[in-house]
C-alpha positions as a printed Julia matrix, in Angstrom:
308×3 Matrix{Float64}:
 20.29  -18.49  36.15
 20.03  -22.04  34.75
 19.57  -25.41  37.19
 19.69  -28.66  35.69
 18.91  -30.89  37.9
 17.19  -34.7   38.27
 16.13  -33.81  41.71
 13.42  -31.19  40.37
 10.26  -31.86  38.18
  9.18  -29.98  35.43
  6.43  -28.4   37.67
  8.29  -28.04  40.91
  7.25  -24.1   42.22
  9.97  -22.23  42.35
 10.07  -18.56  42.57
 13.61  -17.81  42.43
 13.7   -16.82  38.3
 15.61  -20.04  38.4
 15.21  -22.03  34.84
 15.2   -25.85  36.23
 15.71  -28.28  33.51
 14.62  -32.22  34.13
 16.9   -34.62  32.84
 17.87  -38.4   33.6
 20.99  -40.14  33.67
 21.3   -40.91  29.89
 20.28  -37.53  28.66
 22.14  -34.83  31.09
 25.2   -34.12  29.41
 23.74  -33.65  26.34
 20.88  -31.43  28.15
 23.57  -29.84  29.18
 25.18  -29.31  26.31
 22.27  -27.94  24.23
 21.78  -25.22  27.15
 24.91  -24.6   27.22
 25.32  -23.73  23.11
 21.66  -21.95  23.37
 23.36  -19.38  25.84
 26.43  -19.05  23.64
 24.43  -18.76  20.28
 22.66  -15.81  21.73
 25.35  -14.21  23.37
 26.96  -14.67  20.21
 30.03  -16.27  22.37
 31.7   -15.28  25.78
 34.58  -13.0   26.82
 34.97  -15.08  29.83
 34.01  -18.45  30.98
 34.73  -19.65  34.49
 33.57  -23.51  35.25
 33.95  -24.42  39.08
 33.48  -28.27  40.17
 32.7   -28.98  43.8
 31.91  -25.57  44.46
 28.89  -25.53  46.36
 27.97  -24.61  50.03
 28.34  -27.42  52.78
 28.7   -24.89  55.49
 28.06  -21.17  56.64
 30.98  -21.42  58.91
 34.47  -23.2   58.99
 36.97  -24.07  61.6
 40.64  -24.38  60.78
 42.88  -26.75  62.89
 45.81  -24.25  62.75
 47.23  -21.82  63.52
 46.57  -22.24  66.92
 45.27  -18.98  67.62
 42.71  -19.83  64.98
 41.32  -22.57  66.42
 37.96  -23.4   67.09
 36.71  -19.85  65.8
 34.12  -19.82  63.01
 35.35  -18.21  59.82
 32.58  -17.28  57.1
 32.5   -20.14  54.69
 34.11  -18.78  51.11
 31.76  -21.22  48.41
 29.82  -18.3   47.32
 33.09  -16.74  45.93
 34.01  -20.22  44.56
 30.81  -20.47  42.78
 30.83  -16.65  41.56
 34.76  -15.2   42.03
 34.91  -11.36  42.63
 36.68  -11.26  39.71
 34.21  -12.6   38.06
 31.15  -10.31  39.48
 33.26   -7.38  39.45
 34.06   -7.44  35.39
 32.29   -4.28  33.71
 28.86   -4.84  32.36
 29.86   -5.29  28.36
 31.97   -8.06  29.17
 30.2   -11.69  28.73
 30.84  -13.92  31.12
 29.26  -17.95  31.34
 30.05  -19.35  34.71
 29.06  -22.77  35.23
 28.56  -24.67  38.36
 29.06  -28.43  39.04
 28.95  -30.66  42.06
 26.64  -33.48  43.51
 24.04  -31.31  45.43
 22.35  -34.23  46.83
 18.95  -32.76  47.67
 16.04  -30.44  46.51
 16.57  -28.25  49.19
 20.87  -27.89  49.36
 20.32  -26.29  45.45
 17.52  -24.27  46.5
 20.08  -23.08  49.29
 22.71  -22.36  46.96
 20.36  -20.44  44.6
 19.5   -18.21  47.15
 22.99  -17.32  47.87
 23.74  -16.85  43.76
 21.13  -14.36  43.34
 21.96  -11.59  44.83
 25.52  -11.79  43.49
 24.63  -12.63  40.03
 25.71   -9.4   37.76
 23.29   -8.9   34.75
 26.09   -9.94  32.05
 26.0   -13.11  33.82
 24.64  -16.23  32.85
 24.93  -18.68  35.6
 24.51  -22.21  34.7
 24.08  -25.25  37.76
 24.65  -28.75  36.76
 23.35  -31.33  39.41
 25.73  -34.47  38.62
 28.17  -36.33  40.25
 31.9   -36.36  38.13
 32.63  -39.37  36.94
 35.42  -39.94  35.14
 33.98  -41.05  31.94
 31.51  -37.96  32.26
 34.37  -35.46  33.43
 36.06  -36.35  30.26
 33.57  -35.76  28.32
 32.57  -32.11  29.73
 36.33  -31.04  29.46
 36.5   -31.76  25.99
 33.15  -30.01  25.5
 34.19  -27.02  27.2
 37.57  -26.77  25.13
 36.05  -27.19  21.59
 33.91  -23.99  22.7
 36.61  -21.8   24.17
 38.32  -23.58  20.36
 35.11  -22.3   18.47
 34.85  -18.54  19.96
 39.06  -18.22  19.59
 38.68  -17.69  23.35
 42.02  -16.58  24.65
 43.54  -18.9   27.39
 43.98  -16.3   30.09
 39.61  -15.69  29.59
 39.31  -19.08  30.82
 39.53  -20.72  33.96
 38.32  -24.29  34.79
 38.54  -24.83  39.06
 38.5   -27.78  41.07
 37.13  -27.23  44.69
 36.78  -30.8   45.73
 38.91  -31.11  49.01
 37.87  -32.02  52.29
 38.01  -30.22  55.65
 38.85  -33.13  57.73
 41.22  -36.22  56.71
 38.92  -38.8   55.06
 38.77  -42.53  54.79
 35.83  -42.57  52.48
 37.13  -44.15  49.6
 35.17  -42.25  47.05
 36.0   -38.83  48.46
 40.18  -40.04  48.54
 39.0   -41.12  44.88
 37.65  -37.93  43.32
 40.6   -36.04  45.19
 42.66  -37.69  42.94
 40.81  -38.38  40.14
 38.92  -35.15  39.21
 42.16  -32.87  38.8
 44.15  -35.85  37.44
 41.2   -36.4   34.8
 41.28  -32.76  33.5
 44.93  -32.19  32.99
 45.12  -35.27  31.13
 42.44  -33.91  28.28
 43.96  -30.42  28.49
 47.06  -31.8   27.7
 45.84  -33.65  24.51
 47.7   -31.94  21.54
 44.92  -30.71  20.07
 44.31  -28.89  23.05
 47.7   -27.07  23.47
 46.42  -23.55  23.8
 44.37  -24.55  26.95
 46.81  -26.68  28.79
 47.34  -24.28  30.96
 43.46  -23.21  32.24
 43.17  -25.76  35.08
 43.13  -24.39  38.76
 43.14  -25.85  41.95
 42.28  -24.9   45.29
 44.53  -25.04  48.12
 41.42  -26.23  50.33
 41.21  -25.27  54.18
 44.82  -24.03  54.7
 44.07  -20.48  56.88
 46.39  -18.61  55.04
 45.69  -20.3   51.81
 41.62  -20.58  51.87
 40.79  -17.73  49.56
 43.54  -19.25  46.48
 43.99  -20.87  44.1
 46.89  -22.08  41.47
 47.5   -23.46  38.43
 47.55  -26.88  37.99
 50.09  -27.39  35.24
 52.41  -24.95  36.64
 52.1   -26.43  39.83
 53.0   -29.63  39.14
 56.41  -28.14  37.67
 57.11  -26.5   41.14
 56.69  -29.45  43.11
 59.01  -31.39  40.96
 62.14  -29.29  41.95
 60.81  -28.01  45.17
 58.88  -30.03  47.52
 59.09  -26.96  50.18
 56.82  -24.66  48.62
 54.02  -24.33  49.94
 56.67  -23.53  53.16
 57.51  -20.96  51.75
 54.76  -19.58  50.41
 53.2   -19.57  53.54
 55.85  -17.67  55.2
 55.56  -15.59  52.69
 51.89  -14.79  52.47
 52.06  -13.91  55.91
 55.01  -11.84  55.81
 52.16   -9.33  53.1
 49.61   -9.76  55.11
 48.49   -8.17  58.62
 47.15  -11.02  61.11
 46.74   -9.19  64.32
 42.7    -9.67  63.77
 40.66  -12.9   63.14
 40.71  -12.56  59.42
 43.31  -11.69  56.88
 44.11   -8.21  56.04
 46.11   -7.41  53.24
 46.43   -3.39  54.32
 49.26   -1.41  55.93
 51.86   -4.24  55.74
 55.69   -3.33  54.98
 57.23   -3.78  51.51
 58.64   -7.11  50.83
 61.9    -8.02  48.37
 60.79  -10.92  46.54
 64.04  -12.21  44.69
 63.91  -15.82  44.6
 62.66  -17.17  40.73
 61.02  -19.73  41.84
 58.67  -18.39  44.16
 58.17  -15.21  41.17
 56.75  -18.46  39.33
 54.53  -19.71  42.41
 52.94  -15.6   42.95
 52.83  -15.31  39.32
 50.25  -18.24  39.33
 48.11  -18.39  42.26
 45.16  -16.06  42.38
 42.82  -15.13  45.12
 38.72  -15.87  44.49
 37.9   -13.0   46.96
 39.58  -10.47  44.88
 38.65   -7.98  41.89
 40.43   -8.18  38.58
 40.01   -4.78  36.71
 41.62   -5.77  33.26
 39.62   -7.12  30.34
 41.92   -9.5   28.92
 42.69  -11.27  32.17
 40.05  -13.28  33.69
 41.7   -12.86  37.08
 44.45  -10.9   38.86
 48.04  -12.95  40.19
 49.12  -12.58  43.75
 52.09  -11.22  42.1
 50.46   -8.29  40.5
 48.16   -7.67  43.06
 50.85   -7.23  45.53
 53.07   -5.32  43.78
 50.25   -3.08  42.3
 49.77   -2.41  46.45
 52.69   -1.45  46.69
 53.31   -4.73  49.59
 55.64   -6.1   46.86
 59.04   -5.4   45.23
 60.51   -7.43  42.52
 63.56   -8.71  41.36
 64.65  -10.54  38.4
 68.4   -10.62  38.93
């Protein structure tokens, strides 16, 4: 595992196996960068690459405001799985996979805390990179382009890649930077997916649906996303109604086991399952970084489809 941080000297102890890199503010990205290609020239390239941004742990526990009969318990906090998916610790051992963490950790001791929870989950064909730095715009531009002209330079296909965004807050802000980077950070990476020269990746952005109960675990694609909401502002509705029609909620956390079979007819919401996927779930085929909703459903046998 890889930390690059400007929080941690050269000759800070550490005893974690932890490789902490010292940069300042006019040399990171390009620190970065160089650690980044090091990994890749001696893997000789990836078979998956997973980038998360605002992934790291705040909290153990959570509290959701509803559904009523929710609130005010403690739910185990999910950030681990943001930072390293299931699907992404899960893959089999021959498959190469680069996952890169980056949020604003603050202090010394919040990265030492997340390193400790990365450890133990960190698979051997794993490289695990943590970048210390606060997204700016000019310097989220910059990183997306990066990341694009190396999934460009390994021929990387589009469904082995997954950039995430995880920065949403649990209770309604007025801090103007936070209502800033809501906005900003997602906006920011579509925009240089969507450059033409980019066309193959356009697609590789995800968000998360942030502290929604029945949502916490997903997450969807951006780009498709955007399409949805364009013709249906009722969606996530819908989806929710849906999601807990699959799913058994008699306990205090979601089950998807013994639930009855459910018709799913309508196209649009075969387009919404199709491209949401869940970060607490496996994924067991080699040319998919992760599994749909859709699939996993219907491969459970909670889901019937129709096309007609």
């Amino acid at each position: 595992m890889y930390c690059l941080t400007n929080l941690l000297k050269p000759d800070s102890s550490n005893n974690s196996g932890v490789k902490i890199i010292n940069y300042n503010n006019e040399t990171s990205i390009e620190t970065f960068k160089n650690v980044i290609n090091l990994l890749s020239y001696n893997k000789n390239g990836y078979d998956k690459i997973y980038i998360s941004l605002g992934s790291k742990i705040n909290e153990t526990f959570i509290k959701f405001d509803s559904p009523e009969k929710k609130r005010n318990k403690k739910f185990l906090s999910n950030s681990t799985e943001q930072m390293i998916p299931v699907f992404i610790k899960t893959c089999n051992y021959d498959t190469r996979i680069l996952s890169v963490v980056i949020d604003n950790f603050e202090t010394e001791q919040n990265i030492n805390k997340n390193i400790v929870l990365l450890e133990p989950e960190k698979p051997p064909n794993v490289d695990i990179v943590i970048f210390d730095k606060f997204c700016s715009q000019p310097f989220l531009t910059e990183l997306i382009k990066y990341f694009v002209k190396l999934f460009m330079l390994f021929d990387m296909n589009q469904k082995n890649v997954m950039i995430c965004n995880y920065i949403k807050y649990n209770n309604k802000t007025n801090n103007e930077i936070d209502l800033y980077s809501q906005k900003m950070v997602p906006e920011t990476i579509q925009k240089v997916l969507d450059n033409e020269e980019f066309e193959k990746y356009a697609y590789c952005f995800y968000q998360w649906f942030g502290y929604n109960f029945y949502l916490y675990n997903f997450i969807y694609n951006y780009k498709i996303f955007e399409i949805i909401i364009s013709v249906n502002n009722n969606y996530l509705t819908d989806l929710e109604i849906l999601i807990k029609q699959l799913i058994n909620d008699e306990y205090d956390n979601i089950n998807f086991e013994k639930n009855n079979k459910i018709m799913l007819t309508e196209p649009k919401m075969l387009l919404v399952m199709e491209n949401i996927y869940d970060i607490t779930s496996d994924c067991t085929y080699k040319y998919e970084i992760a599994t749909s909703l859709r699939k996993y459903f219907y491969e459970h046998g909670q889901l019937e489809l129709s096309y007609d």
